[in-house]
C-alpha positions in Angstrom: 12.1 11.1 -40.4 14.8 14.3 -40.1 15.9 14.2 -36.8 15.0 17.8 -36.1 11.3 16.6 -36.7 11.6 14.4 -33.7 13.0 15.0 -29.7 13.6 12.4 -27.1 12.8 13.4 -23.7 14.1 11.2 -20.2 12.1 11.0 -17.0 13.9 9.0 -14.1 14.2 8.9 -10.3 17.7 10.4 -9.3 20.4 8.1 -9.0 21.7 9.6 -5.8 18.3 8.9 -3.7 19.8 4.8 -4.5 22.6 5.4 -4.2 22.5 7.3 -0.7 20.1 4.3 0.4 22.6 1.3 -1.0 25.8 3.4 1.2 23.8 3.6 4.5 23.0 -0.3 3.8 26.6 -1.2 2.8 28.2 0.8 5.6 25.8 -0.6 8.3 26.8 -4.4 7.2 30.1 -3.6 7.3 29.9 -1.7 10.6 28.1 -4.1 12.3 30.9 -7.1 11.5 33.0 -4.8 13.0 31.1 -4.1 16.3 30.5 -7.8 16.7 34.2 -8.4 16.3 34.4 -6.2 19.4 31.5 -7.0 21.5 30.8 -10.7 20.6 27.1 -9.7 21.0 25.5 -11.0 18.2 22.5 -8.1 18.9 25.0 -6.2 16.4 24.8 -9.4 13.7 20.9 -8.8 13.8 21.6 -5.5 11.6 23.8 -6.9 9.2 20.9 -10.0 8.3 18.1 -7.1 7.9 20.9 -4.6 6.1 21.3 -7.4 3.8 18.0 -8.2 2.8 17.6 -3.9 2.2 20.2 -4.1 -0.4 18.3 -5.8 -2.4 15.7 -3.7 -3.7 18.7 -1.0 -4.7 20.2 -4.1 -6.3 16.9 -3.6 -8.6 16.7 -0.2 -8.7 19.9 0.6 -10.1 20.0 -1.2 -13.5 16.6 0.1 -14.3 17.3 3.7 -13.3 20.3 3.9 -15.9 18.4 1.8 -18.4 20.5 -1.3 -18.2 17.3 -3.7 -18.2 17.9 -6.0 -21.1 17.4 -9.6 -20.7 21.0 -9.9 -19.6 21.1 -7.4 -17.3 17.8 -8.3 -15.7 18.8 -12.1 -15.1 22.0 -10.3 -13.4 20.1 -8.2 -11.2 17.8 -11.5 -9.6 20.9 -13.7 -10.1 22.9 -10.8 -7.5 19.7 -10.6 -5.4 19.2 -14.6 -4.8 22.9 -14.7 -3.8 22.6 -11.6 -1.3 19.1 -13.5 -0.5 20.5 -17.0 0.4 23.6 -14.9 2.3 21.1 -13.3 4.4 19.1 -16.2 5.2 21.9 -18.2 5.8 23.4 -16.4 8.1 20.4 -15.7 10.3 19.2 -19.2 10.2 22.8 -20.2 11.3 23.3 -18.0 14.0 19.5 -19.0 14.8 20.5 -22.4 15.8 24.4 -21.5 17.0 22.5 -19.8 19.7 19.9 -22.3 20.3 22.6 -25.4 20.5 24.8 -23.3 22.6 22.2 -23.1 25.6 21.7 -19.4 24.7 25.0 -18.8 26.6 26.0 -15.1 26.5 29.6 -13.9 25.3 29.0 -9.7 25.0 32.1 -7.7 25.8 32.1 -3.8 26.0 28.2 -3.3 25.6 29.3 0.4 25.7 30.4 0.1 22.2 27.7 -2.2 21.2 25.2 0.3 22.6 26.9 3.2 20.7 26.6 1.6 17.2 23.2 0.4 17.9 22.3 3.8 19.0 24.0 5.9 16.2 21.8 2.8 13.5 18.9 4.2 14.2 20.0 7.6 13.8 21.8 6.7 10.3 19.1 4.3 9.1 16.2 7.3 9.9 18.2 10.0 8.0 18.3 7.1 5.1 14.6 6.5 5.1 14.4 10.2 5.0 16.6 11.5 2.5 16.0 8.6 -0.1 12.2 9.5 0.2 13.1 13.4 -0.5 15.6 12.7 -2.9 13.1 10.6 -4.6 10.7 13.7 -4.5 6.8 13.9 -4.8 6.3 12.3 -8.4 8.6 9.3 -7.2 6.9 8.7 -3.8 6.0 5.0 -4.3 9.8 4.2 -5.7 10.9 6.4 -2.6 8.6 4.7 -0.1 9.4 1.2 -1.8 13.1 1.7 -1.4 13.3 3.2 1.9 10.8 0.3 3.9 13.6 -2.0 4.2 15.9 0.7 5.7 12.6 1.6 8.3 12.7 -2.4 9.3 16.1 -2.1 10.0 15.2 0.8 12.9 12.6 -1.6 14.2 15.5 -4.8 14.4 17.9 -1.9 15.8 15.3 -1.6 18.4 14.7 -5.0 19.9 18.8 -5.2 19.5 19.9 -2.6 21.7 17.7 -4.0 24.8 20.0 -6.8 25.4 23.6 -4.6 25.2 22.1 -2.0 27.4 20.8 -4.9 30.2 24.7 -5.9 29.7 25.9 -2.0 30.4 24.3 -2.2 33.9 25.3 -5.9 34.6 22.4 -8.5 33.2 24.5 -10.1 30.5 22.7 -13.4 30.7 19.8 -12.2 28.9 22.1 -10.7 25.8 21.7 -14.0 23.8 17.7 -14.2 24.4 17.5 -10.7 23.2 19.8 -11.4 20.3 17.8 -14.4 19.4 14.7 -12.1 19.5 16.4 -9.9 17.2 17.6 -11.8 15.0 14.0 -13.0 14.2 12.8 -9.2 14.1 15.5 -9.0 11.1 13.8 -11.5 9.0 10.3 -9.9 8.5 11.6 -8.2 5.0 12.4 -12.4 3.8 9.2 -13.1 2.7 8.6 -10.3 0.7 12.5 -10.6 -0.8 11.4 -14.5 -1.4 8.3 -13.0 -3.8 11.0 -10.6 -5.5 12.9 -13.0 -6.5 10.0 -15.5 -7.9 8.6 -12.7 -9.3 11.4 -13.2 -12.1 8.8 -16.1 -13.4 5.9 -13.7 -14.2 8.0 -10.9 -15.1 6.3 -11.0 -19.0 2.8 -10.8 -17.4 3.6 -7.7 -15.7 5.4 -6.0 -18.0 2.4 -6.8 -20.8 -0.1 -5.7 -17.8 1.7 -2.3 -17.4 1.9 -2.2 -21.7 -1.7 -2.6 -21.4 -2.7 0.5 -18.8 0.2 3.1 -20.6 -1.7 2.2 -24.0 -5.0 2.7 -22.7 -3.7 6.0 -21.2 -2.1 7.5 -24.6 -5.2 6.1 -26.4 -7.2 9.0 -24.4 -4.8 11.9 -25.1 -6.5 13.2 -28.8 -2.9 15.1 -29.1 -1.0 11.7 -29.7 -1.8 11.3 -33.5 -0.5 8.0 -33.4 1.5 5.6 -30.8 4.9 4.3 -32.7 5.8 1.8 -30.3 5.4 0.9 -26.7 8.0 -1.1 -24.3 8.5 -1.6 -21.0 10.7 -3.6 -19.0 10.8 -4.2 -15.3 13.0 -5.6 -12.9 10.8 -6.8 -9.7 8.4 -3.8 -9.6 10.4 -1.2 -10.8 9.9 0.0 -14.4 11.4 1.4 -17.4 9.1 2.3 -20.2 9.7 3.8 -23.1 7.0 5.5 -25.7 7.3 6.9 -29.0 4.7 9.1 -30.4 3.2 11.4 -33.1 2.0 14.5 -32.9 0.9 17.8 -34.9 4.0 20.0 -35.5 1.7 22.8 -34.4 2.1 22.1 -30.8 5.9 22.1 -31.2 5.9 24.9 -28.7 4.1 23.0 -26.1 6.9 20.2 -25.7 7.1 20.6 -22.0 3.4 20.6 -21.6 2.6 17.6 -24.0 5.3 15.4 -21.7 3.8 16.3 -18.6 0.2 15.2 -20.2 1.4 12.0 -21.2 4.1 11.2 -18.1 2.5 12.3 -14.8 -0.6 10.6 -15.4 1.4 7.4 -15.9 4.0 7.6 -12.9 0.9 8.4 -10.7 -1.4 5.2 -11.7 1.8 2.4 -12.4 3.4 4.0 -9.2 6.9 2.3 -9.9 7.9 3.9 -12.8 11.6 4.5 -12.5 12.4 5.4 -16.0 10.5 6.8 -19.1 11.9 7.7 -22.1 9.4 9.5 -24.3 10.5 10.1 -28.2 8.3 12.6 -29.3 7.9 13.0 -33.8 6.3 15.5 -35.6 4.9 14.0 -38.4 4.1 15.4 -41.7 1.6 12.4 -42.4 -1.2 13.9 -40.9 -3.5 15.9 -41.8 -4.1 19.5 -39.5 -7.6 19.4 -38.9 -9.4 22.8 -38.5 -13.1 23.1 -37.0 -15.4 26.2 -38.1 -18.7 26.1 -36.0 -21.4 27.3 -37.9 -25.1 27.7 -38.0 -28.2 26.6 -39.3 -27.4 28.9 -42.8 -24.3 27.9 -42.8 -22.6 30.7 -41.3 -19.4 31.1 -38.9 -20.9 30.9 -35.4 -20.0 33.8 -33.1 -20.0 31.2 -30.7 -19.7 27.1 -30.0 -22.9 25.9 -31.7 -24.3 22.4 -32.5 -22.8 22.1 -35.9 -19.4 22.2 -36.9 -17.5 21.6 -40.3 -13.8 19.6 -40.3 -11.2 20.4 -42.9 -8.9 17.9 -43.0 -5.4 20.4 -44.4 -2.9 18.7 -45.8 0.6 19.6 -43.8 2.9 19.7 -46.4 0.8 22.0 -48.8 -1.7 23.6 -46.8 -4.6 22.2 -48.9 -7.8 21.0 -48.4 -7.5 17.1 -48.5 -11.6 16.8 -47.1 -14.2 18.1 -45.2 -17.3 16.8 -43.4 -19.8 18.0 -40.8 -19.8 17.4 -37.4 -22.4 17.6 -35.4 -23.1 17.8 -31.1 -26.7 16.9 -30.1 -28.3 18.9 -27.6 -25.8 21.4 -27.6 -27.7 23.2 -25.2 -28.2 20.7 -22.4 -24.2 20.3 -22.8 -21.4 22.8 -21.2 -18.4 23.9 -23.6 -15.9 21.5 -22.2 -17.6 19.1 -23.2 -18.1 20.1 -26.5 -14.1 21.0 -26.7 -13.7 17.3 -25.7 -15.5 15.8 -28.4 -13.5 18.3 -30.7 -10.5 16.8 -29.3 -11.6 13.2 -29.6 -11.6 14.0 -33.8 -8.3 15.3 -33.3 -9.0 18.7 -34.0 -6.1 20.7 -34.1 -7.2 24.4 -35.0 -10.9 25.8 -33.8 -12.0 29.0 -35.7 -14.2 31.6 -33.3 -15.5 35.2 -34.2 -15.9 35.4 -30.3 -12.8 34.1 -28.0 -13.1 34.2 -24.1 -10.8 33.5 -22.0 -12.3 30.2 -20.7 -12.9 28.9 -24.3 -9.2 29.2 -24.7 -8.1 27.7 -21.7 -10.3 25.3 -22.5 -9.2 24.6 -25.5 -5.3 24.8 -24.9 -5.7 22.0 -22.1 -6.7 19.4 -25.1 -3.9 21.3 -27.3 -6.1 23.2 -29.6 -5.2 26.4 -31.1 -8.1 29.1 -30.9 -7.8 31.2 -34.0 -9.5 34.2 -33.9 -11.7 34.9 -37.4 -13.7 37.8 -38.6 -15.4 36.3 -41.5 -18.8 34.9 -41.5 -18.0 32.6 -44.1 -16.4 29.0 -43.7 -14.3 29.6 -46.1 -13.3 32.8 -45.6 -12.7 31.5 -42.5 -10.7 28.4 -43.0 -7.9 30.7 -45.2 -7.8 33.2 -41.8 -7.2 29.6 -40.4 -4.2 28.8 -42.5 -2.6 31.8 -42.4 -2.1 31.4 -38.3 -1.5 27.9 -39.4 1.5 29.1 -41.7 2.8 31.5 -39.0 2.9 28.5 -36.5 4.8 26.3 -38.7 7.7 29.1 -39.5 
């Protein structure tokens, strides 16, 4: 196919909602090493366990978002996430039991500062939960909310943590290692769930073919796609990257923006994770442009949508008729227009032929992506060439 007969359009989350969420994690680990280097309180080593285990959902966002998610760059991605897993675990389970063997003995210095960083956490890890959700925006709100939940458990850890420095501040340092203990704990609610994340690498083909399944049920509904090229999708954890290529009737080359809406919302809102979608979009001169003419009883042009219509199955490259058959709706009577426009679009009709065009009937019509031509003839086939001639001026 020419490559002017075909366009490639990219849907994604922005990068710098991931990245503004992986910086407030990274400088909150780092920051808190530092504090605890000051204060000795190990309140402050509570946020760098739960900062930890939030990096790792950016850890699978990123390579998705910039379409890095081949079988390589997926193994990476869990390979980086068990190592930040085991590091986080680690480190709270060893400090878990340095506290515990050590009689819970307290060693804060300068809770001032301690209560200073703690304090200016929650503030930093709130405008992260926020921005990343806006940054994400309203399409992305799953990704958004999936990414920023981590960086909300770190507010509640900061909470328990900053009891213990500020009973320090006015002179109860005894209780900072209790507290710390507590806190410490408080960090590890997101491990079970980063546990799951990284098994899920085992089942990652079941989900992917589960999300293949839903997408393809989806773009078997949309009458416009002629004909679904190929399908993919990749994941890493639950984000995804899917990629579609489809064909469609060069007459709609003018609704490019509309079509990808019709066939991306719908997706991103039912998956919820979809991080990436690449949609490659051909117009094909293999299919026939099929026209509807509603007629009557004798035969003629309807003035209006009857019970009876006749397809003409026109060839794209030479405007001819390639077939024709009737088509009819029963009980056309009992059954409102949109309906009868959605069985239209079900036979893939392109083009519908009307003596009488409202304004309803066409917005009817345009939300299924068929053209109302506007005939004066009474006969079908006088009809049909009115029908090709708006045909030809769509194609200039």
């Amino acid at each position: 196919m020419k490559e002017e007969n075909s366009k490639i359009y990219q849907i994604n989350v922005p990068i710098k909602a991931i990245l503004f969420g992986l910086t407030v994690c990274l400088v909150l680990i780092f920051s808190s090493i530092e504090v605890y280097s000051l204060t000795h309180t190990y309140n402050a080593l509570s946020i760098l366990i739960v900062s930890l285990f939030a990096v790792i959902n950016f850890i699978y966002a990123i390579p998705v978002q910039k379409g890095f998610t081949s079988n390589k760059g997926t193994l990476a991605s869990y390979i980086i996430a068990t190592a930040i897993l085991v590091l986080a675990m680690g480190t709270g389970i060893y400090l878990l039991y340095y506290i515990y063997t050590s009689n819970f003995k307290w060693t804060i210095q300068n809770p001032n500062i301690a209560i200073l960083f703690l304090f200016a956490t929650i503030i930093v890890a709130y405008l992260g939960n926020i921005f990343v959700e806006k940054w994400c925006g309203e399409e992305y709100w799953r990704v958004g909310r999936l990414l920023s939940e981590d960086i909300i458990t770190i507010i509640y850890t900061t909470a328990f943590a900053i009891i213990g420095p500020t009973l320090a501040f006015f002179g109860v340092k005894k209780l900072d290692s209790y507290l710390a203990f507590l806190a410490i704990l408080v960090s590890f609610i997101p491990a079970r769930g980063k546990i799951s994340s990284v098994l899920s690498i085992r089942k990652i083909k079941e989900f992917n073919e589960s999300i293949k399944t839903q997408v393809n049920n989806w773009l078997s509904k949309l009458p416009v796609v002629k004909s679904l090229i190929s399908l993919d999708v990749r994941s890493i954890w639950r984000f995804c990257h899917i990629s579609i290529r489809v064909s469609v009737s060069r007459l709609i080359k003018d609704r490019e923006s509309d079509l990808i809406d019709t066939i991306a919302i719908p997706i991103i809102d039912f998956i919820g994770t979809v991080e990436r979608m690449e949609i490659k979009v051909e117009y094909s001169e293999e299919h026939d442009i099929v026209v509807a003419i509603p007629v009557t009883d004798d035969k003629k042009v309807s003035e209006a949508l009857s019970d009876k219509f006749i397809l003409f199955n026109i060839g794209i490259n030479n405007l001819n008729v390639a077939s024709s058959e009737e088509f009819g709706v029963k009980e056309k009577s009992e059954i409102p227009d949109s309906i009868i426009i959605r069985r239209l679009a079900e036979k893939h009709v392109d083009v519908l032929c009307m003596r009488s065009v409202s304004d309803t009937l066409k917005n009817l019509a345009d939300g299924w992506f068929i053209i109302v031509a506007s005939v004066t003839s009474d006969d079908p086939n006088s009809a049909l060439n009115e029908a090709i001639d708006v045909i030809k001026s769509r194609l200039s």
